[in-house]
C-alpha positions in Angstrom: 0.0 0.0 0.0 1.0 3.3 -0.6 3.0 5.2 2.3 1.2 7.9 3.9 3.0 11.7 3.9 3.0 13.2 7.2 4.9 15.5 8.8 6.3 16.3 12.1 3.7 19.5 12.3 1.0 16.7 11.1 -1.6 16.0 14.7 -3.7 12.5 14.5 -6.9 12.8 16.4 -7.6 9.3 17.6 -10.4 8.0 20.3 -10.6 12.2 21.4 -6.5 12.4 22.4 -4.7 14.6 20.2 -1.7 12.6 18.9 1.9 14.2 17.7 4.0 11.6 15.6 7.1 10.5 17.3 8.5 8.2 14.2 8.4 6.4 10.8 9.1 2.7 10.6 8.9 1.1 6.9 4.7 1.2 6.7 4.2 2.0 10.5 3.8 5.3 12.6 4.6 5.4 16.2 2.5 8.3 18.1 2.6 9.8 21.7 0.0 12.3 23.4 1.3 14.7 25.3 -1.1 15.5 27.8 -1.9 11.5 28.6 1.6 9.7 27.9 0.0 7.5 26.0 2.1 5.7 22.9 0.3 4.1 19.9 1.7 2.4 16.7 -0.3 2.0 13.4 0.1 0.8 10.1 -0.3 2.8 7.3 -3.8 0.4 6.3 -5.1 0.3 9.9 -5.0 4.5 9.3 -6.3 4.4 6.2 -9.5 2.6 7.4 -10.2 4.8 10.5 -10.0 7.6 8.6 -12.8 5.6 6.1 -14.6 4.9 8.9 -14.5 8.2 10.5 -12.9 7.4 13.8 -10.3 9.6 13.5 -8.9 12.5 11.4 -5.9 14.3 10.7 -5.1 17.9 11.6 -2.6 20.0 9.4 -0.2 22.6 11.1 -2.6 26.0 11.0 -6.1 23.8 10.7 -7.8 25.0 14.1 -8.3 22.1 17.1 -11.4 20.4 15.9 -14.2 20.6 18.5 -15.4 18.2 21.8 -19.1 17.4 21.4 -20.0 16.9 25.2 -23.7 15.8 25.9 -25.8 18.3 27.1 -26.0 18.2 31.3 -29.6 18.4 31.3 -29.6 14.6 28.9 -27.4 13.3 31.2 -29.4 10.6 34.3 -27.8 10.8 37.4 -26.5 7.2 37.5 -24.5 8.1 33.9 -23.3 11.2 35.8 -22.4 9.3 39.2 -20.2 7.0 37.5 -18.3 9.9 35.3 -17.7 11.2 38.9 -16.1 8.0 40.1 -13.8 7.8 37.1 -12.5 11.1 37.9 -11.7 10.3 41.4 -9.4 7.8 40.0 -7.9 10.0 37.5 -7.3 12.9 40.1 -5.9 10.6 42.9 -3.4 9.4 40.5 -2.1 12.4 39.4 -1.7 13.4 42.6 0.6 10.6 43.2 3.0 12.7 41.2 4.4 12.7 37.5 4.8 9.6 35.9 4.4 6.9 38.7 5.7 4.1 38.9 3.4 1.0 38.6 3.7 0.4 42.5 2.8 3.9 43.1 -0.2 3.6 40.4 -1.3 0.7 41.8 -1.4 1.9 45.7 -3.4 5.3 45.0 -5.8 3.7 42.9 -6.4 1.0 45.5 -6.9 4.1 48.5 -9.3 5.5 46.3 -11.4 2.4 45.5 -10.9 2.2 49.9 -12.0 6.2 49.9 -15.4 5.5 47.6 -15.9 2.3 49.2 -15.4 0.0 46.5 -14.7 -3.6 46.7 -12.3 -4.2 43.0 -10.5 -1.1 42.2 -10.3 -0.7 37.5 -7.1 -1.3 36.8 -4.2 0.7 36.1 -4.2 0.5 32.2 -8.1 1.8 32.6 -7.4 4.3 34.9 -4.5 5.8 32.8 -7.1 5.6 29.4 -9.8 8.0 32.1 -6.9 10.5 32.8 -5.9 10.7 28.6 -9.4 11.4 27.8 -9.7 14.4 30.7 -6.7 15.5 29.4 -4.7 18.6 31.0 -6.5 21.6 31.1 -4.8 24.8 32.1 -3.4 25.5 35.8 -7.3 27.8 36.4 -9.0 24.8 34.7 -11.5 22.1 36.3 -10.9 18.9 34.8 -14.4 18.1 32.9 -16.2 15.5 34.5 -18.4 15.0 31.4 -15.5 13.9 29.2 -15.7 10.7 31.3 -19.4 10.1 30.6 -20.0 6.8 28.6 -20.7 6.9 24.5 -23.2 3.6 24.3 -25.5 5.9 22.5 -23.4 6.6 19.6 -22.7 3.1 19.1 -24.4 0.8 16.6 -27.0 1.0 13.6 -29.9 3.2 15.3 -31.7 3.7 12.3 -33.7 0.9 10.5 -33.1 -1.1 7.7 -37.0 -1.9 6.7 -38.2 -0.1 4.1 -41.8 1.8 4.8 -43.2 -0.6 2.1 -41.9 -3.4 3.9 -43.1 -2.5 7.1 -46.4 -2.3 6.0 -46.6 -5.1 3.8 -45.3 -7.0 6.9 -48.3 -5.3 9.2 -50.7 -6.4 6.5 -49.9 -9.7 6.6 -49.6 -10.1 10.1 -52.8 -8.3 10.6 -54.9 -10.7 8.0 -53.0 -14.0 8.9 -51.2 -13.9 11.8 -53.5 -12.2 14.6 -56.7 -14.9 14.1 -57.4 -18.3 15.8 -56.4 -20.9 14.8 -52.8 -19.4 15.0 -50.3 -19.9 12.6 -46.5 -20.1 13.2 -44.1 -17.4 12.4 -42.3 -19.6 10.5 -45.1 -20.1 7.8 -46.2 -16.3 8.4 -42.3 -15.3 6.7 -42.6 -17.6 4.3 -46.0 -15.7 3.0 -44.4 -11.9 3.7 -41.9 -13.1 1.3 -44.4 -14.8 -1.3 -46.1 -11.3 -0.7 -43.2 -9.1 -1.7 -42.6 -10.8 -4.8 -45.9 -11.0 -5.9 -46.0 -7.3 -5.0 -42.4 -6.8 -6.9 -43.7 -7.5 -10.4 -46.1 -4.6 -10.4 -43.4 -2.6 -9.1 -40.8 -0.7 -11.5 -36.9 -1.9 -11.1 -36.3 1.5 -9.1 -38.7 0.7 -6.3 -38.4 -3.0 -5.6 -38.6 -4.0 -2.4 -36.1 -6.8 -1.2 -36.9 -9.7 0.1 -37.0 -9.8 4.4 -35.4 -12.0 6.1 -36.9 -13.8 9.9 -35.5 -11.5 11.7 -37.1 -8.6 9.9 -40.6 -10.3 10.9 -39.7 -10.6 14.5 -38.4 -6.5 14.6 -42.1 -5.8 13.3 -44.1 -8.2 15.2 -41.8 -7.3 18.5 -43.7 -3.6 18.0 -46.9 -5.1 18.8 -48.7 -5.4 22.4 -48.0 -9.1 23.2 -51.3 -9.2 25.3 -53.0 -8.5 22.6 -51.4 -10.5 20.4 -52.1 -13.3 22.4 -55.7 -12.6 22.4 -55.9 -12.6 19.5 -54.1 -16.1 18.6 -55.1 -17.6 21.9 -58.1 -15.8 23.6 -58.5 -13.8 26.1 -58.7 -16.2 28.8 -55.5 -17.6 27.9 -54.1 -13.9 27.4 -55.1 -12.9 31.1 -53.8 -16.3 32.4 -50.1 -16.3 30.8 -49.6 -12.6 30.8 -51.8 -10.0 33.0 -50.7 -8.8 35.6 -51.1 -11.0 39.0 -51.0 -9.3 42.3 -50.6 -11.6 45.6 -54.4 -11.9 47.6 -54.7 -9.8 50.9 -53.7 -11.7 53.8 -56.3 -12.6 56.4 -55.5 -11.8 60.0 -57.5 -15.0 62.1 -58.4 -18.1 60.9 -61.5 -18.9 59.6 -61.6 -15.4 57.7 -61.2 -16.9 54.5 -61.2 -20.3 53.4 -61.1 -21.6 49.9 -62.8 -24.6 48.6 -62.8 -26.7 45.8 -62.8 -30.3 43.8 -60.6 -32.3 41.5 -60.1 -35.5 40.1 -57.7 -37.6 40.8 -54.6 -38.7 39.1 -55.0 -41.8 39.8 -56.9 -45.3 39.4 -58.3 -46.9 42.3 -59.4 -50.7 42.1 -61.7 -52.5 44.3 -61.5 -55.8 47.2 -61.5 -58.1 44.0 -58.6 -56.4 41.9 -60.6 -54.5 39.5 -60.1 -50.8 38.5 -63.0 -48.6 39.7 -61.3 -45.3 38.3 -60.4 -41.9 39.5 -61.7 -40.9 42.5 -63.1 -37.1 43.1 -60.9 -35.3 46.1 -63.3 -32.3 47.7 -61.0 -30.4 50.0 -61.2 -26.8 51.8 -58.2 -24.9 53.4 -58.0 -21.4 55.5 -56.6 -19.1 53.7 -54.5 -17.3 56.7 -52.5 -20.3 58.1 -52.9 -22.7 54.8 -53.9 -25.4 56.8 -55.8 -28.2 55.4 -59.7 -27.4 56.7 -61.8 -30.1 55.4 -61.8 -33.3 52.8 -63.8 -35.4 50.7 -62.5 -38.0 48.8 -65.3 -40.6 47.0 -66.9 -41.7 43.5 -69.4 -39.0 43.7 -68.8 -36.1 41.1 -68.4 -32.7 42.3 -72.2 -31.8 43.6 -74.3 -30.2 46.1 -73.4 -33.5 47.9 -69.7 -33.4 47.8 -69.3 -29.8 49.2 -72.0 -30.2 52.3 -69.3 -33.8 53.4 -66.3 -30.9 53.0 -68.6 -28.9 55.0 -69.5 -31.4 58.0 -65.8 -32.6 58.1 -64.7 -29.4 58.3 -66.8 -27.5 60.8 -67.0 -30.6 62.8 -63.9 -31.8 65.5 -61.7 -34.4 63.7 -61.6 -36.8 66.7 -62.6 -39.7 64.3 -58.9 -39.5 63.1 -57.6 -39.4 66.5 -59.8 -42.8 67.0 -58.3 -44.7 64.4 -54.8 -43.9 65.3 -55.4 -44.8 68.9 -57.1 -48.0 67.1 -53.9 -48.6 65.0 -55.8 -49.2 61.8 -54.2 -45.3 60.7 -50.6 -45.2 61.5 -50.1 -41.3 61.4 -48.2 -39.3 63.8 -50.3 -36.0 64.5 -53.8 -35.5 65.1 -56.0 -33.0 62.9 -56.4 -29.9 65.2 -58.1 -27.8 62.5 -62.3 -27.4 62.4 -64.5 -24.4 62.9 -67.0 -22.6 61.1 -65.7 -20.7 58.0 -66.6 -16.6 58.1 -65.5 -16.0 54.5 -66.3 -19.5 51.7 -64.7 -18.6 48.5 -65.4 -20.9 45.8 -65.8 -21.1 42.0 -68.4 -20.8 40.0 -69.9 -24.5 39.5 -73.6 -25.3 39.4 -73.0 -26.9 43.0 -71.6 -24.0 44.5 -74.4 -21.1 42.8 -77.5 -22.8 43.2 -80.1 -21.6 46.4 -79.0 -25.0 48.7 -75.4 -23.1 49.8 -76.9 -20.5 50.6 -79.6 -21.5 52.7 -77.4 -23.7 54.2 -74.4 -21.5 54.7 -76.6 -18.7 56.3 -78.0 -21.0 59.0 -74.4 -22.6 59.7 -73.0 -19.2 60.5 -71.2 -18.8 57.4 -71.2 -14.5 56.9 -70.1 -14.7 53.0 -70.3 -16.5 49.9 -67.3 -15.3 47.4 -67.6 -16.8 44.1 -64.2 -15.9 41.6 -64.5 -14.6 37.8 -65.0 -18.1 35.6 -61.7 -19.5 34.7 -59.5 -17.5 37.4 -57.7 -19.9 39.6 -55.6 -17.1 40.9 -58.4 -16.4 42.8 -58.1 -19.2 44.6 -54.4 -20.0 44.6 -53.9 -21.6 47.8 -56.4 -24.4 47.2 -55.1 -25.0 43.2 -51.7 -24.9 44.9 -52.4 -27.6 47.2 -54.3 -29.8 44.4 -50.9 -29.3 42.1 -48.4 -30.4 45.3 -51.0 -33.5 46.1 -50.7 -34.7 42.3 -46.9 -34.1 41.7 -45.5 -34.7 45.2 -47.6 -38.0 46.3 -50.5 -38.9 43.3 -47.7 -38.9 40.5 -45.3 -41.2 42.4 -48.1 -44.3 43.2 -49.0 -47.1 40.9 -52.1 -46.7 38.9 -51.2 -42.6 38.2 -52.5 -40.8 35.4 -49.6 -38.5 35.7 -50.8 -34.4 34.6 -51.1 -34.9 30.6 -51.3 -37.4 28.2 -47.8 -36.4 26.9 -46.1 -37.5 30.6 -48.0 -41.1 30.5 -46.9 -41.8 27.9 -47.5 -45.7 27.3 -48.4 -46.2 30.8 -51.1 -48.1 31.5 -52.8 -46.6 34.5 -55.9 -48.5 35.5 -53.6 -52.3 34.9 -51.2 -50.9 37.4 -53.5 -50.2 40.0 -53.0 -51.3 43.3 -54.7 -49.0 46.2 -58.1 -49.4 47.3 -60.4 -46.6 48.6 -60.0 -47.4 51.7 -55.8 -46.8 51.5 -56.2 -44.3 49.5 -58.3 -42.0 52.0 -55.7 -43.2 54.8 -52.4 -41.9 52.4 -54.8 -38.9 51.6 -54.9 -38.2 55.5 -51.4 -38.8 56.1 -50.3 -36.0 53.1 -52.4 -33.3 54.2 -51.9 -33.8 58.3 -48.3 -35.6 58.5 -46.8 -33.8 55.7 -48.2 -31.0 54.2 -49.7 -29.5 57.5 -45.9 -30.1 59.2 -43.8 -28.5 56.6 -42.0 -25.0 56.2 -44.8 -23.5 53.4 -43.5 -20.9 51.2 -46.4 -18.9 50.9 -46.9 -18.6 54.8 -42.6 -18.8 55.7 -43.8 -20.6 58.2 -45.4 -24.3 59.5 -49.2 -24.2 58.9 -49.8 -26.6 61.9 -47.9 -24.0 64.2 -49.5 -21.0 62.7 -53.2 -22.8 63.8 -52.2 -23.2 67.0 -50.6 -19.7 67.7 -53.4 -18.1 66.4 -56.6 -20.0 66.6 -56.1 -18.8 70.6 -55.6 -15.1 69.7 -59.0 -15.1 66.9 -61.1 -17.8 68.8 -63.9 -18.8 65.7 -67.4 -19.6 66.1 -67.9 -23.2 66.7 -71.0 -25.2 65.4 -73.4 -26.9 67.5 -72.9 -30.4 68.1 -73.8 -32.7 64.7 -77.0 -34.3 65.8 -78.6 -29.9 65.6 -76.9 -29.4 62.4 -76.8 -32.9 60.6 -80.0 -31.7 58.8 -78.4 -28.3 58.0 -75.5 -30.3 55.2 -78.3 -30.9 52.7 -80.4 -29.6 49.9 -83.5 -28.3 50.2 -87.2 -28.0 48.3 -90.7 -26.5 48.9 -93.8 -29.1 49.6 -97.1 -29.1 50.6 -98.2 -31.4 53.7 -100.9 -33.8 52.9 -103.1 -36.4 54.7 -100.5 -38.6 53.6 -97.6 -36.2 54.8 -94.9 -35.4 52.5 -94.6 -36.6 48.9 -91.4 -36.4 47.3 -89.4 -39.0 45.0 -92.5 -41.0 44.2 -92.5 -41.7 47.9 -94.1 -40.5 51.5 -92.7 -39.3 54.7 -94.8 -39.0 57.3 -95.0 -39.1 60.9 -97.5 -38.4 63.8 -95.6 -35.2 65.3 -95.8 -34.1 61.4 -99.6 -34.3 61.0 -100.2 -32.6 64.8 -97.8 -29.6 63.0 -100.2 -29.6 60.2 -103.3 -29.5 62.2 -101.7 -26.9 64.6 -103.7 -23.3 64.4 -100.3 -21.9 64.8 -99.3 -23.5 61.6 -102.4 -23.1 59.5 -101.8 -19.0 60.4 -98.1 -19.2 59.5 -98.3 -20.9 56.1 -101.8 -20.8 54.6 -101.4 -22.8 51.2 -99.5 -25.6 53.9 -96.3 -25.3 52.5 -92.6 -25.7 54.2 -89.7 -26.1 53.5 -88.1 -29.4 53.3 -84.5 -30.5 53.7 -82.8 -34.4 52.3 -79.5 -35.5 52.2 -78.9 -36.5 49.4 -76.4 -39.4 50.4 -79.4 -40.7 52.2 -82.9 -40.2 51.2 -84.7 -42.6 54.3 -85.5 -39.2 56.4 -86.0 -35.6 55.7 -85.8 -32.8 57.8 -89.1 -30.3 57.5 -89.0 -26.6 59.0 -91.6 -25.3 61.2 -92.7 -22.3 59.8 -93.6 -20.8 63.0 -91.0 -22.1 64.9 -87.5 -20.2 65.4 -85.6 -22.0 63.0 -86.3 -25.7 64.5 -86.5 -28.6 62.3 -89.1 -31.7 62.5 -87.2 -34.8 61.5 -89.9 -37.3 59.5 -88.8 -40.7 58.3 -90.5 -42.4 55.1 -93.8 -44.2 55.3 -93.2 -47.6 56.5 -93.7 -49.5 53.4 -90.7 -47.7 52.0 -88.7 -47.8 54.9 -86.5 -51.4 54.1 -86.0 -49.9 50.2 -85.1 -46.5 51.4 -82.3 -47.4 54.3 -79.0 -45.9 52.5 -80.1 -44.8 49.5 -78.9 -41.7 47.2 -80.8 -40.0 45.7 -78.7 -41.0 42.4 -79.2 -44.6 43.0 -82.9 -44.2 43.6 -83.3 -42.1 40.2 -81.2 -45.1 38.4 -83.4 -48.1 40.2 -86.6 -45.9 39.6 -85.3 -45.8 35.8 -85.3 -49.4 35.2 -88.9 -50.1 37.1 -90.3 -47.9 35.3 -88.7 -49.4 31.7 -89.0 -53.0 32.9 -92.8 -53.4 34.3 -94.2 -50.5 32.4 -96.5 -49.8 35.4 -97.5 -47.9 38.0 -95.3 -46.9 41.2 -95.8 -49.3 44.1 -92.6 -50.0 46.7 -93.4 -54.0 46.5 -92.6 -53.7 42.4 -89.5 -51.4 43.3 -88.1 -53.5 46.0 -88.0 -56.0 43.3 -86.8 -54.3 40.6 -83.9 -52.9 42.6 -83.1 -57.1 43.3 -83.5 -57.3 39.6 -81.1 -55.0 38.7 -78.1 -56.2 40.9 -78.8 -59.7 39.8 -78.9 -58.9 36.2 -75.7 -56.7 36.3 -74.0 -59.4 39.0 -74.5 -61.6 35.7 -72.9 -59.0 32.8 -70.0 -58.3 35.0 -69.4 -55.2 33.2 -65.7 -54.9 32.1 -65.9 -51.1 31.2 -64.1 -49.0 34.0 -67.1 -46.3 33.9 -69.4 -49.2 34.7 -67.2 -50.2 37.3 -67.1 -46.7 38.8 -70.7 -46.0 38.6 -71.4 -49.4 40.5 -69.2 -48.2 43.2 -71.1 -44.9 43.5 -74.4 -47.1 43.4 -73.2 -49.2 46.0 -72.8 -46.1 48.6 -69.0 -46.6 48.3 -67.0 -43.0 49.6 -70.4 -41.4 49.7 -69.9 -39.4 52.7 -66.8 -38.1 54.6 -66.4 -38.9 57.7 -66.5 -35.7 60.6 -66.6 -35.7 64.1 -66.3 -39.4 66.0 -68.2 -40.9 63.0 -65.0 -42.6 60.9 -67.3 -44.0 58.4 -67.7 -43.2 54.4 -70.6 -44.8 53.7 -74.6 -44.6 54.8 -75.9 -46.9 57.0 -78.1 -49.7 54.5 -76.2 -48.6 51.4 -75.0 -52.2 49.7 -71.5 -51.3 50.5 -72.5 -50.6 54.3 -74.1 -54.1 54.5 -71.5 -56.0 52.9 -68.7 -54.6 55.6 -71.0 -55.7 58.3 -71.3 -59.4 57.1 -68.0 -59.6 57.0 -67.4 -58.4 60.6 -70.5 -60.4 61.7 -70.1 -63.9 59.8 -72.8 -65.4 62.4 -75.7 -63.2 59.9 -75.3 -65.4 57.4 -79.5 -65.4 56.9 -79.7 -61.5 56.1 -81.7 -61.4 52.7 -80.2 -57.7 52.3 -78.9 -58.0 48.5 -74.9 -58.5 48.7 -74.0 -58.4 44.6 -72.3 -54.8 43.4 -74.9 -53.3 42.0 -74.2 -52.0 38.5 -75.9 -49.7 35.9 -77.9 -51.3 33.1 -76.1 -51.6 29.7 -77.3 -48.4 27.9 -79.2 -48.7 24.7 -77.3 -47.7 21.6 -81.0 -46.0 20.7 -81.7 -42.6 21.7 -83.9 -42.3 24.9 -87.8 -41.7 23.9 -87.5 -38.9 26.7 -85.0 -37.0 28.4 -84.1 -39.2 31.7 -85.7 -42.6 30.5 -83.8 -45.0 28.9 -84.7 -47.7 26.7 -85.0 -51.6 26.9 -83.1 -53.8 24.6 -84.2 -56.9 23.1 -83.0 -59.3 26.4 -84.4 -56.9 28.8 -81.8 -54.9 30.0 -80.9 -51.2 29.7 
């Protein structure tokens, strides 16, 4: 290359130092600054290309000292300003260590001035002397400039863009029409149409104004301008927009237990089988938990779906005194370590917004158990009710995900599992492992959420904010149920094709008071529906008491632990099979029909299987208070247990099969609720 002609009077203005040329060798040029000491060497090409790029310049003897563009003080943030201030602390220690120090002596007085500004690692020397070259020496009367020091990021870099305004909105256009609908496409396949676009677009265009073709990264720069929420509304929806991407602030705290507590169902992932080794399915897991101290409240766990039923057992268990679990530890059947402290009556339910949880029995129910507020969250909000979702989530991975028979969370994480063949736990262990999670482990551990123990929370503050505590369960055992409107009769109460009367229910309805209080002889009336054999009827000019009346006598053997499910089912197939009228004698038989014709199809479908257990009564109820038990008294399932604790009752007629639903027609039903016969006879 050729050499370069400059002079001794020739300056070279490099990186803002003003640089004086100490000597030529062959193609390189050593410099020096006088003001910083600093020496540089470069080749005539590595000149050549700073001057090209405009880095640096020369500056010919006369030519006047080109000027400093400093940023103006009032662009300048206080943190950019801050550190300018700490370089120059450096620079003016150091030169206050005298005239060309030695490293030692560079080394020490930066080191007491990092100790002087208290920091921790001191620049080094080479960055230091670099700070004091670009200050440079100002005359005797001269400040040095502090803004000399400030950083140059913003003239660094491309800042202007490299789409054209035809690309841009040819881009916009096509993310607009094919990008921002549902269902989404990928970015991939939305560059490969911009660019099918732009050259569809090209051949109208003339050679001067052709647009080139963009590139990925082009797309992403014009689709990075857009709102990402709203982007994601319209790709995903809004629901999915709000749940990946709004804004989530943390629920109030509640100061006392019992202020809040949160309550809520899920299914299981897992499959439960029964005594003989079959799969039943995946149980339903009803559980409540207080919101101050996260400790577990109250539990359901059964074949029932989530219902009216299901949240009036959370309910019971979880107002009522868990001494059944202290009875089956002292019993040894339930080897857990702590007892369940935690019951009361809730101030505050918040709940979602299921049919269960909306309709009129809650609330009737909830304002006579001393329950102050129903709170229902938005539809498809679970950060509403975090703390319960939460504790679903840890019950799944932590225990439900590690046992034989799980479903795991997805479809993609089983995999080829096969869930219901590796089955091995029973309801009955399942409840017990259920227990020991929520009172051994999760109740004893540090949570998170709380930074503290939950158990240890309860007790320090249940004490300080004593709650209301219910009356014992034979007053409220009618309050956990669901309620209608009849009229008395001469024949009492008709409801489910059957009667409940009773003599202390037609002196009521003969009373004057009662004729006075309710003239068209209405009341209200309250079942459970986990056992339809009794029914609890308000006195409408009582305070609030309740007359308990039993059904009519010729029901009473049929009706002794039924649900009302299993009653609707059995009513079903009478009705199909004889074609008649009503009568208990032709019920009674077809409910013995029905468990002997399903005893013989011994369904092989696990939704049979699980629909026979909830027919048989099994995990119906949850227990609460000293009652340990799941299942009502004359259900199939309660009889069977007691046969096999009392062997001696061999004679009891009381039907012992499973009872299983009837095979459904492949024919649509003539009526909603009715269900046809097939050609053998069965459902």
């Amino acid at each position: 290359m050729t050499r370069m002609v400059i002079t001794e009077a020739t300056r070279f203005l490099y990186d803002g130092l003003n640089l004086r040329m100490v000597q030529r060798r062959d193609d390189v040029v050593d410099w020096t600054c006088d003001r910083s000491k600093q020496s540089f060497s470069f080749t005539d090409a590595e000149m050549a290309t700073m001057l090209g790029d405009d880095t640096a310049s020369f500056q010919a003897a006369g030519d006047p000292p080109p000027a400093t563009l400093l940023p103006d003080p009032k662009e300048v943030s206080s943190e950019e300003l801050d550190e300018a201030k700490r370089k120059l602390a450096y620079v003016v220690d150091l030169r206050a260590s005298g005239n060309r120090p030695s490293v030692a002596d560079a080394t020490a007085a930066i080191a007491k001035t990092a100790e002087r500004i208290g920091e921790t690692v001191p620049p080094s020397n080479r960055s230091v002397e670099r700070w004091s070259g670009i200050v440079g020496f100002p005359d005797q009367d001269e400040p040095l400039d502090v803004y000399r020091l400030l950083a140059r990021h913003s003239r660094k870099g491309n800042r202007t863009s490299r789409i054209s305004e035809a690309q841009r909105t040819t881009i916009d256009a096509m993310i607009d029409r094919y990008y921002l609908r549902r269902p989404p496409i990928s970015v991939k396949r939305l560059v490969q149409m911009v660019r099918d676009e732009i050259r569809v677009r090209n051949k109208e265009l003339p050679l001067d104004r052709q647009m080139t073709i963009p590139g990925r990264e082009a797309v992403d720069n014009v689709l990075a301008l857009r709102d990402p929420f709203d982007v994601a509304v319209a790709r995903r929806g809004r629901a999915w927009a709000q749940q990946q991407l709004a804004a989530v602030h943390r629920q109030p705290a509640s100061q006392a237990p019992l202020d809040k507590v949160e309550l809520d169902h899920t299914v299981a992932d897992i499959f439960l089988i029964d005594d003989k080794g079959y799969p039943l399915g995946r149980p339903t897991i009803g559980y409540a938990i207080d919101r101050c101290t996260r400790m577990p409240l109250g539990l359901y766990i059964g074949f029932e779906p989530p219902s009216v039923l299901t949240v009036m057992q959370i309910l019971k268990n979880a107002m009522l005194p868990k001494t059944y679990v202290t009875t089956l530890r002292e019993s040894g059947k339930w080897d857990l370590k702590h007892d369940w402290q935690a019951w009361g009556v809730p101030r505050m339910l918040m709940l979602d917004r299921a049919m269960e949880n909306l309709g009129h029995d809650l609330r009737s129910s909830a304002g006579e158990l001393g329950i102050k507020e129903l709170a229902f969250a938005a539809t498809r909000t679970g950060r509403h009710k975090g703390t319960v979702e939460r504790a679903f989530r840890d019950l799944n991975t932590r225990m439900l995900h590690e046992q034989k028979g799980t479903t795991f969370s997805n479809v993609v994480a089983r995999d080829d599992y096969k869930s219901a063949e590796n089955a091995v736990m029973t309801l009955t262990d399942f409840q017990k492992e259920v227990h020991r999670y929520f009172i051994d482990i999760f109740a004893q551990e540090k949570h998170s959420g709380l930074n503290d123990i939950p158990d240890r929370v309860w007790r320090m503050l249940i004490d300080k904010y004593p709650s209301a505590r219910p009356r014992p369960l034979d007053q409220i055992v009618h309050l956990f149920t669901r309620t209608e409107t009849r009229t008395l009769g001469r024949v009492g109460i008709a409801l489910f094709n059957m009667e409940y009367t009773s003599p202390e229910l037609h002196a009521m309805r003969m009373s004057p008071e009662f004729r006075k209080a309710s003239p068209d002889r209405s009341a209200l009336v309250r079942y459970d529906p986990a056992d339809i054999s009794q029914l609890w009827v308000r006195i409408p000019h009582g305070q609030q008491r309740y007359l308990k009346v039993p059904v009519a006598s010729n029901w009473a053997k049929y009706a002794r632990g039924k649900s009302r499910w299993e009653h609707d089912v059995i009513s079903a197939y009478h009705r199909i099979a004889v074609d008649a009228a009503f009568d208990p004698d032709g019920l009674a038989e077809s409910h013995r029909k029905l468990l002997d014709n399903q005893d013989k199809a011994k369904a092989t479908r696990t939704r049979t299987r699980k629909s026979n257990a909830r027919l048989n009564g099994v995990g119906r109820t949850s227990p609460a208070g000293d009652d340990a038990s799941t299942t009502p008294e004359g259900s199939v399932s309660s009889v069977t247990a007691n046969k096999k604790r009392q062997p001696e009752a061999a004679n009891d007629t009381s039907p012992t099969p499973p009872p299983q639903l009837p095979p459904q027609s492949k024919r649509a039903p003539s009526r909603p609720g009715v269900r046809r016969l097939s050609s053998n006879g069965d459902l």
